[in-house]
N, CA, C and O atoms as a CHARMM CRD file, in Angstrom:
* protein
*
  264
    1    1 UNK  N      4.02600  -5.68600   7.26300 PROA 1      0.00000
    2    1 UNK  CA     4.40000  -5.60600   5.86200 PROA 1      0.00000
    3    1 UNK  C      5.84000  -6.06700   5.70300 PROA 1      0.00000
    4    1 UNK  O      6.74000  -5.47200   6.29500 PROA 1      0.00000
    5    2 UNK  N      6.04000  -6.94000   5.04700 PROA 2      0.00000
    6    2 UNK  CA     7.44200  -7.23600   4.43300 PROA 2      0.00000
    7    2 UNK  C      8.29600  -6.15800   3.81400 PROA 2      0.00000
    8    2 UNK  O      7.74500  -5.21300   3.25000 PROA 2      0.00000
    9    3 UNK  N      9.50600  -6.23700   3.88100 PROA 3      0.00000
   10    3 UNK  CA    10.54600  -5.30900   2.92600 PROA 3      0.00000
   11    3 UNK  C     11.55700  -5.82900   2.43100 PROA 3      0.00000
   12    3 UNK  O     12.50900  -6.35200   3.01100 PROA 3      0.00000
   13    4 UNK  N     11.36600  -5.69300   1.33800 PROA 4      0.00000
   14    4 UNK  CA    12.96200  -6.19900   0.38700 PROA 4      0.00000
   15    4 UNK  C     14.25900  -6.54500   1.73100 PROA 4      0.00000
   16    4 UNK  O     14.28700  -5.99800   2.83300 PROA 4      0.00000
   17    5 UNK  N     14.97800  -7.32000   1.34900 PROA 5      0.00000
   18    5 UNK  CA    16.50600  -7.43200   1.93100 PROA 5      0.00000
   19    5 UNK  C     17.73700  -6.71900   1.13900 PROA 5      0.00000
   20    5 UNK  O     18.49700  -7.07100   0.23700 PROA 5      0.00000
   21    6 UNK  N     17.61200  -5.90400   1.68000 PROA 6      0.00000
   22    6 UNK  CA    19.13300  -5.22100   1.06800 PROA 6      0.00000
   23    6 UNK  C     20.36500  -5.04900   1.76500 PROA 6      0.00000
   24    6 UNK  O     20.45500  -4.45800   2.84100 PROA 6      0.00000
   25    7 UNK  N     21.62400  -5.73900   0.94200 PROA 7      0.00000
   26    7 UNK  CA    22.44200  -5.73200   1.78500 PROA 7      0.00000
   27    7 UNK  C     23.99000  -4.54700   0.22400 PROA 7      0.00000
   28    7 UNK  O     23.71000  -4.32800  -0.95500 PROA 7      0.00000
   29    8 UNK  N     25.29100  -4.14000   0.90300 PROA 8      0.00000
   30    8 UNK  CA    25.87400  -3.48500   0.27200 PROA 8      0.00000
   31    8 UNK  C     26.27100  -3.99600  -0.92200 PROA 8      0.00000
   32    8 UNK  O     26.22300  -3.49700  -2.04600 PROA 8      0.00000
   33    9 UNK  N     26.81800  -5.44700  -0.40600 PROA 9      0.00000
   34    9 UNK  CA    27.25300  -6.18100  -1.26600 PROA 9      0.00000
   35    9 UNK  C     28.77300  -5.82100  -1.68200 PROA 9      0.00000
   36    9 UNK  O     28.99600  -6.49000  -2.69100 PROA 9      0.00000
   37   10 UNK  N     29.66400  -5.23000  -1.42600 PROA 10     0.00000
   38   10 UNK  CA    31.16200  -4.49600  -1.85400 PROA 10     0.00000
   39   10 UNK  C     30.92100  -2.97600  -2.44900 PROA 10     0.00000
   40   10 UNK  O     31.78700  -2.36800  -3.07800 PROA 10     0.00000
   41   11 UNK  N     29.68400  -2.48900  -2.16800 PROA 11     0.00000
   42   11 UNK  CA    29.28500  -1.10000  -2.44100 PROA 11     0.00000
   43   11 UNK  C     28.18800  -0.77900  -3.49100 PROA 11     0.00000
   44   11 UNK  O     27.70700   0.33600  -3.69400 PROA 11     0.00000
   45   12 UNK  N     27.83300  -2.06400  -4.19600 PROA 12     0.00000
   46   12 UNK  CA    26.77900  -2.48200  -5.45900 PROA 12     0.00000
   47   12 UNK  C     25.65300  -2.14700  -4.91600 PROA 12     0.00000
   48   12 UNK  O     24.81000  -1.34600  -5.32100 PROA 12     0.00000
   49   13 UNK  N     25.67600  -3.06200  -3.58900 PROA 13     0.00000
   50   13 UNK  CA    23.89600  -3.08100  -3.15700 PROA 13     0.00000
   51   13 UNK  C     23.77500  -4.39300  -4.13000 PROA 13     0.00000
   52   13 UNK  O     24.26400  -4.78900  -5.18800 PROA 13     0.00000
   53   14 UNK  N     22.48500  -4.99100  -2.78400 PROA 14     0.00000
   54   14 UNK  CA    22.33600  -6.44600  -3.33400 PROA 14     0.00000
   55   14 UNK  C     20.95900  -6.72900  -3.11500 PROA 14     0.00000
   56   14 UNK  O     20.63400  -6.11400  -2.09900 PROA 14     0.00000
   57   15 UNK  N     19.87200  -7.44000  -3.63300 PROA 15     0.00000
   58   15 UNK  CA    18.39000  -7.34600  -3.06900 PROA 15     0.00000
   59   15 UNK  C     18.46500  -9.28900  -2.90200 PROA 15     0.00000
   60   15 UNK  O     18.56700 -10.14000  -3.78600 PROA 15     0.00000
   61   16 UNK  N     18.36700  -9.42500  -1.47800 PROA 16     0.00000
   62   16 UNK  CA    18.16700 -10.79400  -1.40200 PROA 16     0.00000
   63   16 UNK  C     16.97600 -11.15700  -1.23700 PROA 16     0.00000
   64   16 UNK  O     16.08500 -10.31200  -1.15800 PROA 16     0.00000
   65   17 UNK  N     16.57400 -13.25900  -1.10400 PROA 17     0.00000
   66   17 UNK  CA    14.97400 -13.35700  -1.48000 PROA 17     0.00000
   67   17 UNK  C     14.12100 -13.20500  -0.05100 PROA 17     0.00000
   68   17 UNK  O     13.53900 -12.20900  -0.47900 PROA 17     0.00000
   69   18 UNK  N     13.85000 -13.28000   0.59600 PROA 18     0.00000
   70   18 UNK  CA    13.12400 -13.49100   2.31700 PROA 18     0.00000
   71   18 UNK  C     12.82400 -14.69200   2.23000 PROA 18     0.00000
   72   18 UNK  O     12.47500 -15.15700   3.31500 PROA 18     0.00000
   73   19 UNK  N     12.81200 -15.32300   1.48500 PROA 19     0.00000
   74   19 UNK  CA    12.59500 -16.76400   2.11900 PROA 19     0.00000
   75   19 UNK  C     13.93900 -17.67000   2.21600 PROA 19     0.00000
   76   19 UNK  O     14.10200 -18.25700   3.28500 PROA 19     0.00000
   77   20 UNK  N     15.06100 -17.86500   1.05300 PROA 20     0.00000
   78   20 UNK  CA    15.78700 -18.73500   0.88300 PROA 20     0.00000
   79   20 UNK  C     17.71600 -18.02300   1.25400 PROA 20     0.00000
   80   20 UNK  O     18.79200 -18.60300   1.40000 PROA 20     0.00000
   81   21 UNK  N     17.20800 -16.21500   1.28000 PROA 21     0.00000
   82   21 UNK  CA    18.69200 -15.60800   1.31000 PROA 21     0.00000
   83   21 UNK  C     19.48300 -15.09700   0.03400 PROA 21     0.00000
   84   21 UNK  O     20.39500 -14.27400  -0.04600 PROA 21     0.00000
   85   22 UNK  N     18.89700 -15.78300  -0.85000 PROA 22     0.00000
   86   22 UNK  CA    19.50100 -16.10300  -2.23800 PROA 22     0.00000
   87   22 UNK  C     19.59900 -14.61500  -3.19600 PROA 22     0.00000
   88   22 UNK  O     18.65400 -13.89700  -3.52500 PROA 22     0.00000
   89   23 UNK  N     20.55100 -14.49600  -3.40100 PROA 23     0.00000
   90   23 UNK  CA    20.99800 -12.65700  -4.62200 PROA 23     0.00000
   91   23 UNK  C     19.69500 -13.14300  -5.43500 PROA 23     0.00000
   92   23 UNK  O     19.52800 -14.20600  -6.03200 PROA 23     0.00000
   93   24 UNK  N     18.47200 -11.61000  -5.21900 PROA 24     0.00000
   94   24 UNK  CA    17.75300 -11.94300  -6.36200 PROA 24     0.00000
   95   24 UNK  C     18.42200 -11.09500  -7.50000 PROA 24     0.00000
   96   24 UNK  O     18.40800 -11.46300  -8.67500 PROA 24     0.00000
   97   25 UNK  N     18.96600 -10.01500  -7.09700 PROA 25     0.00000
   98   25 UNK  CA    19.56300  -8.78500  -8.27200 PROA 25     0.00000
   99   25 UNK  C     20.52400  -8.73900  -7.64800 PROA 25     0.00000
  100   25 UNK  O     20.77100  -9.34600  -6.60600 PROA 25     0.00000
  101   26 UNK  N     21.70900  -7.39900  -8.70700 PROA 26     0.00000
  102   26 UNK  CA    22.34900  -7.03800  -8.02200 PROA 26     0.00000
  103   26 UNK  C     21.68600  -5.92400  -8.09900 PROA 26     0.00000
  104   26 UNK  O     20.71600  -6.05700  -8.84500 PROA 26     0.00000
  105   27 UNK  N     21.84300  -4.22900  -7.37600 PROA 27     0.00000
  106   27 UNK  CA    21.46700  -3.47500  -7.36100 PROA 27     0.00000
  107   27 UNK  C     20.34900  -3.48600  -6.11700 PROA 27     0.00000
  108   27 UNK  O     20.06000  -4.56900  -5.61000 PROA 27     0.00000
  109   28 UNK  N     19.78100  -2.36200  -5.68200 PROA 28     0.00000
  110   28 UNK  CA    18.59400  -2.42800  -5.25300 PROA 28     0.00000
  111   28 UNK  C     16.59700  -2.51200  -5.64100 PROA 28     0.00000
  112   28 UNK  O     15.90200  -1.52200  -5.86700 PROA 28     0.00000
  113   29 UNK  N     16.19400  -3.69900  -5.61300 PROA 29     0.00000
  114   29 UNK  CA    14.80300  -3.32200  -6.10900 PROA 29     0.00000
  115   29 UNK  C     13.34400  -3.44400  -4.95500 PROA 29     0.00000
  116   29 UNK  O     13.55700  -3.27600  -3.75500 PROA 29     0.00000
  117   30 UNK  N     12.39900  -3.64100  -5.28300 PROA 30     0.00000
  118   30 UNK  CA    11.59600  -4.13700  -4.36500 PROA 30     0.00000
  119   30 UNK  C     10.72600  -5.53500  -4.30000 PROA 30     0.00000
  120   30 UNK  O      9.66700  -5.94900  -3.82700 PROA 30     0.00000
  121   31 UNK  N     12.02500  -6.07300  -5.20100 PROA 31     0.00000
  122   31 UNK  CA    11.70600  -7.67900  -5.17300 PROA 31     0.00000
  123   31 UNK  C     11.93600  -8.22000  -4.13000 PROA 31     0.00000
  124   31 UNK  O     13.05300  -8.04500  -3.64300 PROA 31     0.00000
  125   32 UNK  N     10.63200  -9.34600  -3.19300 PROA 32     0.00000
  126   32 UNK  CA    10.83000  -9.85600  -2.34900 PROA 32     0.00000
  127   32 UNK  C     11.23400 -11.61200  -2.47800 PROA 32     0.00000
  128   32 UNK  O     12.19400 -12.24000  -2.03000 PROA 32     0.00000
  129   33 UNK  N     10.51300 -11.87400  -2.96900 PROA 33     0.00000
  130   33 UNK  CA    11.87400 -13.74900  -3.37000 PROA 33     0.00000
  131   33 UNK  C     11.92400 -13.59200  -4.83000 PROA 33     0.00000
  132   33 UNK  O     11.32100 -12.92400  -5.67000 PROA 33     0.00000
  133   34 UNK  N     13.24600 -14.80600  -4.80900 PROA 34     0.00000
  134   34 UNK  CA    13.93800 -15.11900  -5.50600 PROA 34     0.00000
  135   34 UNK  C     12.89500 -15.58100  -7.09200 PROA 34     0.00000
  136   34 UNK  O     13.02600 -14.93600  -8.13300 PROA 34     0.00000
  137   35 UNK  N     12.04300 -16.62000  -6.98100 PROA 35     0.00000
  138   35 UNK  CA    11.19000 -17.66900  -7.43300 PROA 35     0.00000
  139   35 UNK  C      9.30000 -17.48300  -7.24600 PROA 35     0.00000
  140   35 UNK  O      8.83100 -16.58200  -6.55100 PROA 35     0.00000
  141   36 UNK  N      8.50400 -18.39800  -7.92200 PROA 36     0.00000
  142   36 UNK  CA     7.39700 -18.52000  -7.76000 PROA 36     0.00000
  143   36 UNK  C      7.42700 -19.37400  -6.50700 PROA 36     0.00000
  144   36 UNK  O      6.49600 -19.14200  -5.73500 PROA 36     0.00000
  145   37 UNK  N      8.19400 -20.20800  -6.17200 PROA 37     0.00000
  146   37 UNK  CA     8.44500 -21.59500  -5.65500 PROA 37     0.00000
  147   37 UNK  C      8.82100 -21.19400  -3.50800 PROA 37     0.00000
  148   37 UNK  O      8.53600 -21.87300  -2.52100 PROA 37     0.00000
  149   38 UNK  N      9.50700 -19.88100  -3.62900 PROA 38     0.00000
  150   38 UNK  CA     9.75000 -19.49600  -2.23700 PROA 38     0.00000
  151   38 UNK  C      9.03800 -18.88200  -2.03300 PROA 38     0.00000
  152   38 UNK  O      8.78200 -18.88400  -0.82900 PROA 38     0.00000
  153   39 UNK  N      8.00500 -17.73600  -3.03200 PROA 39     0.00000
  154   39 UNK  CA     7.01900 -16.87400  -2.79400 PROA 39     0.00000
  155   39 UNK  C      5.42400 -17.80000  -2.07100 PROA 39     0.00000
  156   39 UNK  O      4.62000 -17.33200  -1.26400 PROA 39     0.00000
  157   40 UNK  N      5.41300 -18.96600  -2.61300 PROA 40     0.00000
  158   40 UNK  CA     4.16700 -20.00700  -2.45300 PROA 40     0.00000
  159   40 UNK  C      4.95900 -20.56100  -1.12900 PROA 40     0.00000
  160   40 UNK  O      4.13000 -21.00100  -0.33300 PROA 40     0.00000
  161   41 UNK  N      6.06700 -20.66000  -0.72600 PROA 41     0.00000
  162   41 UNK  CA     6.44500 -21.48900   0.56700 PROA 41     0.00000
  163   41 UNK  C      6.40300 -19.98400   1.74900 PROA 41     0.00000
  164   41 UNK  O      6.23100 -20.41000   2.89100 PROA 41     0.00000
  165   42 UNK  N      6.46500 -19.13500   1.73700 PROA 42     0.00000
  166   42 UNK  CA     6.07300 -18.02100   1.95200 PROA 42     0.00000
  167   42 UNK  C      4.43900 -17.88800   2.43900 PROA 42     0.00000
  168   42 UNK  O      3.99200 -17.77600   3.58100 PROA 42     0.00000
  169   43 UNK  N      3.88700 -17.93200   1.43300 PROA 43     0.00000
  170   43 UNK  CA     2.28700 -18.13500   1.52000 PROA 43     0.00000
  171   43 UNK  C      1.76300 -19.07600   2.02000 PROA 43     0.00000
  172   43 UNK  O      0.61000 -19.03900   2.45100 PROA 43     0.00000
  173   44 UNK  N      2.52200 -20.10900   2.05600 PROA 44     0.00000
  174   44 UNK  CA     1.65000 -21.62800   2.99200 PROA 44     0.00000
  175   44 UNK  C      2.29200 -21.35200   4.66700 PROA 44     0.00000
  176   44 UNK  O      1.73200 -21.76600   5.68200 PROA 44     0.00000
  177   45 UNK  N      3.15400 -20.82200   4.64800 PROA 45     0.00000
  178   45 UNK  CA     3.55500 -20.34400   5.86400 PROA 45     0.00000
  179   45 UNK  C      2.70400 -19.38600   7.00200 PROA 45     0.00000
  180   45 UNK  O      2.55200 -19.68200   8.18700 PROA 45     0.00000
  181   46 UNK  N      2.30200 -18.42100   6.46700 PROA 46     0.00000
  182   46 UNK  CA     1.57100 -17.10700   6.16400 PROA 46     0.00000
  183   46 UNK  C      0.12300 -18.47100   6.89600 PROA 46     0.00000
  184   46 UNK  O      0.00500 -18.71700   8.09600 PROA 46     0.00000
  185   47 UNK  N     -0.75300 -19.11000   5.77900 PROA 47     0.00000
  186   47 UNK  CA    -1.86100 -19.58000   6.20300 PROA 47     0.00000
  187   47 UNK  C     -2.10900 -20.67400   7.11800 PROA 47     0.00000
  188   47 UNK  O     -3.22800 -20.86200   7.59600 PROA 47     0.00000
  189   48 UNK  N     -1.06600 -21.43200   7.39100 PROA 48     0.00000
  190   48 UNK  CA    -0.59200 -22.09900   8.38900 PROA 48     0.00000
  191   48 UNK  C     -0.43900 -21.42600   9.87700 PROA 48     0.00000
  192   48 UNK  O     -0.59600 -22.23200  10.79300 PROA 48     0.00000
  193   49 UNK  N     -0.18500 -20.20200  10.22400 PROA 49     0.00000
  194   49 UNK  CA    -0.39400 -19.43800  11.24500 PROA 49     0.00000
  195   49 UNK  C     -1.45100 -18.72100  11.40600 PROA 49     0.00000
  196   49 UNK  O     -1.72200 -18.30100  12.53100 PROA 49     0.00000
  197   50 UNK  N     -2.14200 -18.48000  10.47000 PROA 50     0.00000
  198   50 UNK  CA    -3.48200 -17.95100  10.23700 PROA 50     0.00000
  199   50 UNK  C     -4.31300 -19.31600  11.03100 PROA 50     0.00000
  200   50 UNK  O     -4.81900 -19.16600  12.14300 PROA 50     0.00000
  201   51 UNK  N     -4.35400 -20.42100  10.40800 PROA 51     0.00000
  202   51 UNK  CA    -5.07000 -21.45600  10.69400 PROA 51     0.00000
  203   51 UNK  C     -5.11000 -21.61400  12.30300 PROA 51     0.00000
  204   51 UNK  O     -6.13500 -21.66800  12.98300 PROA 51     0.00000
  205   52 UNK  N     -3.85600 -21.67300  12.73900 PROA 52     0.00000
  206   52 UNK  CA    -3.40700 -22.21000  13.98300 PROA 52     0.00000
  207   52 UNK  C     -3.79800 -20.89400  15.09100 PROA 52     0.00000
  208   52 UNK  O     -4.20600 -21.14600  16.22500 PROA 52     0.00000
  209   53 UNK  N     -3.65600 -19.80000  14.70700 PROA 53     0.00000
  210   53 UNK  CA    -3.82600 -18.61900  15.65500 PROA 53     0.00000
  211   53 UNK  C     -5.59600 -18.57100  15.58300 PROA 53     0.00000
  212   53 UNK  O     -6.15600 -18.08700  16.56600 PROA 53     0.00000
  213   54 UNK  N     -6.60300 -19.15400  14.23000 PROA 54     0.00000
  214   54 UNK  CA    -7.65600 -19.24900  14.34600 PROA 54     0.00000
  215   54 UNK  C     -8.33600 -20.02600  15.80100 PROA 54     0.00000
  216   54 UNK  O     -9.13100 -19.74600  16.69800 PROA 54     0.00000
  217   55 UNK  N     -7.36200 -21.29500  15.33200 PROA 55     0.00000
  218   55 UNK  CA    -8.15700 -22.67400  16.25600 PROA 55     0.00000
  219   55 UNK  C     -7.61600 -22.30600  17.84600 PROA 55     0.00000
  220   55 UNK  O     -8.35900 -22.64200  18.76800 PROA 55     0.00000
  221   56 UNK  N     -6.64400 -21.78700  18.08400 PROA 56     0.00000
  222   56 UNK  CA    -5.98700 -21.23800  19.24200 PROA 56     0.00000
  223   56 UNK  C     -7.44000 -19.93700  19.73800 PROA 56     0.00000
  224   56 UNK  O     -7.53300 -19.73900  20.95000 PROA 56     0.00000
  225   57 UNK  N     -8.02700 -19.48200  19.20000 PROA 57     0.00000
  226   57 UNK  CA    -8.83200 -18.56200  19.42700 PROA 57     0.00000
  227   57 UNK  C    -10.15700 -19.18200  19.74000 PROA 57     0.00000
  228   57 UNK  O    -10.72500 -18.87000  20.78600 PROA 57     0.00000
  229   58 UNK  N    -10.79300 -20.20400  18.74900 PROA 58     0.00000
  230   58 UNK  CA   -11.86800 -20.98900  18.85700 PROA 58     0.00000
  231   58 UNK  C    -11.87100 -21.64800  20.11800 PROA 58     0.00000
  232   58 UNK  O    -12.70800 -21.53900  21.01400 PROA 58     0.00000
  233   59 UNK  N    -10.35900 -22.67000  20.07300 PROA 59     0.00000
  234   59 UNK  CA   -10.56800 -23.58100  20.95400 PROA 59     0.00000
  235   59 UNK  C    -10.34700 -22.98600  22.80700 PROA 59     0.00000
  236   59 UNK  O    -10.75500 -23.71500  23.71100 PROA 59     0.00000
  237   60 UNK  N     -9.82500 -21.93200  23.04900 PROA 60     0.00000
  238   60 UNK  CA    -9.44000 -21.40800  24.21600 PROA 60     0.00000
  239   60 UNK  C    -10.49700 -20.28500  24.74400 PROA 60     0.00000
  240   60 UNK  O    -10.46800 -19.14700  24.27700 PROA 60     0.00000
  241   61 UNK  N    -11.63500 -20.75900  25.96500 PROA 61     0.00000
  242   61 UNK  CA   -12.75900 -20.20800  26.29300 PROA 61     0.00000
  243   61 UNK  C    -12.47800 -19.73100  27.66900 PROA 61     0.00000
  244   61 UNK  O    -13.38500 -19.62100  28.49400 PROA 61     0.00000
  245   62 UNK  N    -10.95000 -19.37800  27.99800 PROA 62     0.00000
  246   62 UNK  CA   -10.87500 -18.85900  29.13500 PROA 62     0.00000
  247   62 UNK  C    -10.42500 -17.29600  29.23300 PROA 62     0.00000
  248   62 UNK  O    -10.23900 -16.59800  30.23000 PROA 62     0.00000
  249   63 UNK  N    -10.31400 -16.99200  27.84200 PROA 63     0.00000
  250   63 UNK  CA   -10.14100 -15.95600  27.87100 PROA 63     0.00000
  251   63 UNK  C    -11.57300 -14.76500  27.58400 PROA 63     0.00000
  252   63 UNK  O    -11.51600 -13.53600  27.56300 PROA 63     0.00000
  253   64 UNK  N    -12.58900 -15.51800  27.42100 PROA 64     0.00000
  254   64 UNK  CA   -14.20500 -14.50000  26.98700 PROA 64     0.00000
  255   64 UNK  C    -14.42300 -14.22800  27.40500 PROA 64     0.00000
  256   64 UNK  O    -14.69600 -14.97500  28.34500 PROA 64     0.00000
  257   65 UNK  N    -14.72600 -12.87300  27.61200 PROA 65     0.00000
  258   65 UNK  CA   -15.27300 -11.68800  28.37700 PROA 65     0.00000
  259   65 UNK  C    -16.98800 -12.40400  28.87800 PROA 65     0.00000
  260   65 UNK  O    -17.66300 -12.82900  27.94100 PROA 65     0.00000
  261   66 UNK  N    -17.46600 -12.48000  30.00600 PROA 66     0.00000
  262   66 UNK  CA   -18.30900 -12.51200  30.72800 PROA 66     0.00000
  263   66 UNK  C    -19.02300 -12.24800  30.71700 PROA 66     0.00000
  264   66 UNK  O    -19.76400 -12.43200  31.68300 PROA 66     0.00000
């Protein structure tokens, strides 16, 4: 599970995005990016390792139980 980035900020508290770093607030919330735009680069990320840890599983027959 993901968690917000919170940093002090000069004693404010700051909620940054997980993908880009970027101040989404000041204060603390449980916003995780900044944008629609880092949240979807986020998600193609996400299914891109999904994909690859799939075919890594398909394609590798030395590990099947007997």
């Amino acid at each position: 599970m993901i968690k917000p980035i919170h940093k002090l900020n000069n004693g404010n508290g700051a909620t940054l995005c997980n993908c880009c770093s970027k101040i989404i607030s000041i204060g603390l919330t449980d916003a995780l990016y900044c944008d629609d735009k880092c949240e979807s680069k986020h998600r193609a990320k996400i299914l891109m390792f999904l994909k690859q840890m799939d075919n890594e599983v398909h394609n590798n027959n030395s590990n099947l139980n007997k």
